[in-house]
N, C-alpha and C positions, 0 to 999 in steps of 0.2 A: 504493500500500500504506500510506504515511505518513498520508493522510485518511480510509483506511477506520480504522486504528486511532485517529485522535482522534472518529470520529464512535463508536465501539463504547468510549471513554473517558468521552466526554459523555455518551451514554447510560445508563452504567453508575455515573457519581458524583452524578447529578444525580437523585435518585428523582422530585423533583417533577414534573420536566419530564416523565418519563416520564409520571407520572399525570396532567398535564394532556395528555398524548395521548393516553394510553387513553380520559378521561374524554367529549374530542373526541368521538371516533369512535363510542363508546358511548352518547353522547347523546339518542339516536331510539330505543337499546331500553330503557333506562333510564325507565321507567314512573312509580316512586316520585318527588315533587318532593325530599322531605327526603331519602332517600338522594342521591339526585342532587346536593341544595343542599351535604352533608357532602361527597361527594367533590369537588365543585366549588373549595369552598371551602379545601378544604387542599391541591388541587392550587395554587391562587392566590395565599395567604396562608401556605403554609408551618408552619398551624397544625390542629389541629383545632375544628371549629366548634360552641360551646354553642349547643342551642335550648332547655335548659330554664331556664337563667339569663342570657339574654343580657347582656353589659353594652357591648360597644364598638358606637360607630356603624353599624359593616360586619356585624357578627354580627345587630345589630337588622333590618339591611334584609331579610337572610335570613329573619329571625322572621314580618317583616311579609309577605313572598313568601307565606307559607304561611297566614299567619292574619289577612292584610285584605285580604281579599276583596270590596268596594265594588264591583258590577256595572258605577258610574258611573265607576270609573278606565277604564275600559275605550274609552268619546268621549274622556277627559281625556288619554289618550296618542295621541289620533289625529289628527293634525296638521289637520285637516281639521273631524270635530266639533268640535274642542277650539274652534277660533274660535266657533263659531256658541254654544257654553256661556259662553264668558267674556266673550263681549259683549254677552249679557243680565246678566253683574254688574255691569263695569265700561264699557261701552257699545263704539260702534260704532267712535269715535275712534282707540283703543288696538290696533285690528287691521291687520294690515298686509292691503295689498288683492290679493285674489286676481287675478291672470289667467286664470288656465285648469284645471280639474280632470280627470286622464282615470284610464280604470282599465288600460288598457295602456301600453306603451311604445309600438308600432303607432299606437295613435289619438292621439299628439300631432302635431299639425301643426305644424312647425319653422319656415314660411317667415309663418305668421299671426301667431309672437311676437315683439314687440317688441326695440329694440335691446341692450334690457340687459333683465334678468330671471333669477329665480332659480327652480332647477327641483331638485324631493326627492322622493323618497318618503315617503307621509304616514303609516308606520306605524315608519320606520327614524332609525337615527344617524348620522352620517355619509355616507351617500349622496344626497351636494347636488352639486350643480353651479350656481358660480357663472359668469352670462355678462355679462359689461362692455362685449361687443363682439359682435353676433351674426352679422360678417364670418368673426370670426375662430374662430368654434365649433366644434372637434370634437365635431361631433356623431355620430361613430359612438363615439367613445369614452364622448360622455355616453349614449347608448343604452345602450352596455354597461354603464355605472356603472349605470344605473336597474334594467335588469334582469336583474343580480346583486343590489340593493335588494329588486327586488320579491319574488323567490326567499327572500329570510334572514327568518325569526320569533326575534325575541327569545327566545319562552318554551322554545323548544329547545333553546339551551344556555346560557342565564343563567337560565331557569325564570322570569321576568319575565310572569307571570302574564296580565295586562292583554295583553296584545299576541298572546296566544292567540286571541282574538278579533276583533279588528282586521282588516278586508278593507286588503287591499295595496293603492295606489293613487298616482298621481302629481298633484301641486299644483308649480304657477307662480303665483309669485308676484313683487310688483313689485321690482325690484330697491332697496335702500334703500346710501347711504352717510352717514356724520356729515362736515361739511365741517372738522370740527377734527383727527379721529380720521385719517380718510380711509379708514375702515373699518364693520362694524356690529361695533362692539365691544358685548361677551353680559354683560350683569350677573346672575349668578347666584343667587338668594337661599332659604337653606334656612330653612325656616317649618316652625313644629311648631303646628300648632291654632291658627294665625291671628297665631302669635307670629314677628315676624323675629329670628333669633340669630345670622347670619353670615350672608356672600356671597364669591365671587368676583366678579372681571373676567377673561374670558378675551379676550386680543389678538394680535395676528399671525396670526392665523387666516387668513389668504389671502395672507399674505404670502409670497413667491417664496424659497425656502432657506431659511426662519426657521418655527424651531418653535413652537408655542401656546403663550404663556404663563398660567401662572393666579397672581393673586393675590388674598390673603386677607384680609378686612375683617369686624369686628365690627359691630353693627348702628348704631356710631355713627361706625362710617368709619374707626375705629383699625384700623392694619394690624397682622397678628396674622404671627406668626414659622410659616408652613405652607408644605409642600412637598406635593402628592396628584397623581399622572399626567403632570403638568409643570413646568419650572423654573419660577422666578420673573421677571419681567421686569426689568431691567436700572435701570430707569427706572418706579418706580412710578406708577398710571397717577391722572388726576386724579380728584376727588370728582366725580361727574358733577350737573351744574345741579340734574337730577330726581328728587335721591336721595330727600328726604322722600316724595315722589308716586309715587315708584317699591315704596317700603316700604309706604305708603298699600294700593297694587293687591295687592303681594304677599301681605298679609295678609289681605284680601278673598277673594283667588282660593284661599286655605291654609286657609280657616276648617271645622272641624270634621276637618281628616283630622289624623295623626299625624305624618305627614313627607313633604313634596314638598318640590322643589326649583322654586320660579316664574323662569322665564328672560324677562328684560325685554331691551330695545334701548335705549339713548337716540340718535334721530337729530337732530342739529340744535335741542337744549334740548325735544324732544317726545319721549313714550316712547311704544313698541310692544310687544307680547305678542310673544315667541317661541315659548314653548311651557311642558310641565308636566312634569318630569318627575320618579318614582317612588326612581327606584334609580338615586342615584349609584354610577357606574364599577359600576352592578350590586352596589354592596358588596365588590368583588374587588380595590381598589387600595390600599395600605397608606398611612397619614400618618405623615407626618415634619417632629417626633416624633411617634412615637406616641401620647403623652398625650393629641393633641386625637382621636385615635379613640374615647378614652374619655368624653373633652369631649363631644363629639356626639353619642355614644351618649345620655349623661344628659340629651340633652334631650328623648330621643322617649320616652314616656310608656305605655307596653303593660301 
């Protein structure tokens, strides 16, 4: 009796949460993108969301959800064409090398992939499977990871435009680690029209009990005082050998759109293309302080 009345407590003082349950569930009949993006957003942000005057970063992304429309975002979020696009900018070097592409979960054959290799879905976030040992693979589990991957579309409940289109699919690729890091630590860099103006480092990413850190860098490697989806690492992480070369690519691969985020690797003093992506945390995660949501926001140009 004591846990039905604190859940009928939570439910009752919390209106957001509520609204990001309705909005859940409601999500597939909800037609309109901008109503959709409106209750989306104040279920997440605890605010409501301007699209006729946008000013902060997170309200921008929204803006942009709706009115940049570029056919060619569409290869650029797809893990798969994205490579064969950026390696006719930046060349063939910069990509990490594929193993295997398949478009089921069914058609991968387990016993033909090498010892170590890294296995994703090429339309998704988070649905990777890292394998360091292919003894020791649950692979019924990475089955299930993939195809709960293959099943989830971005633009159904973050309205992420781009990935409406996207065929689902799976890529193996080579397994990479940096022999300093002892990790593929993710250099994050936000680019507005070919300009770099900040990055993260995300680390501990596959680390066993330890959660992702991200820290924040100005385009000249000054750390900047930001908090956005994760703590800060303990121990801020070094200048990486490749940053000029890495600012170099980002700017290239950024030139002409408004705001992508270019995700590089450095492994072992050489950089690799990760991927490209649109809509940080989707627009839905708050900074702390706030002020640099406003910071960011002024640099995207609409």
């Amino acid at each position: 009796m004591k846990q039905v009345k604190k859940i009928f407590k939570y439910l009752f003082t919390d209106q957001y949460q509520i609204l990001d349950y309705f909005v859940y569930k409601l999500a597939p009949y909800i037609k309109s993108d901008s109503l959709y993006l409106r209750l989306y957003y104040q279920a997440k942000m605890h605010r409501s969301l301007n699209l006729k005057n946008p000013k902060t970063f997170n309200e921008k992304l929204q803006w942009l959800k709706l009115n940049d429309r570029n056919p060619l975002y569409c290869k650029m979020v797809d893990k798969i064409e994205a490579k064969k696009l950026v390696s006719k900018i930046i060349g063939d070097k910069y990509i990490i090398p594929t193993i295997g592409q398949y478009d089921t979960v069914n058609d991968v054959d387990w016993d033909s992939l090498p010892n170590q290799f890294v296995i994703k879905c090429s339309h998704d976030s988070g649905g990777i499977v890292v394998c360091k040992d292919r003894s020791k693979l649950d692979i019924e589990g990475a089955v299930n990871k993939l195809a709960e991957g293959l099943n989830m579309n971005f633009y159904d409940y973050n309205r992420e435009w781009p990935y409406k289109y996207v065929k689902p699919r799976i890529i193996v690729e080579k397994y990479m680690e940096d022999n300093k890091t002892k990790e593929l630590r993710d250099y994050k860099f936000f680019c507005f029209d070919g300009t770099v103006k900040a990055l993260f480092i995300a680390s501990d990413r596959e680390k066993s009990g330890e959660e992702t850190k991200f820290d924040f860098f100005d385009s000249d490697f000054n750390h900047l005082p930001i908090k956005n989806g994760h703590p800060n690492s303990s121990v801020l992480p070094d200048k990486p050998e490749s940053f000029e070369e890495m600012k170099t690519i980002a700017s290239k691969l950024s030139k002409g759109i408004p705001e992508v985020r270019v995700d590089l690797y450095e492994v072992n003093g050489k950089v690799f293309f990760g991927e490209l992506t649109f809509f940080h945390w989707s627009g839905v995660v708050p900074f702390d302080p706030e002020s640099w949501d406003v910071t960011f926001g002024s640099w995207i140009k609409i």
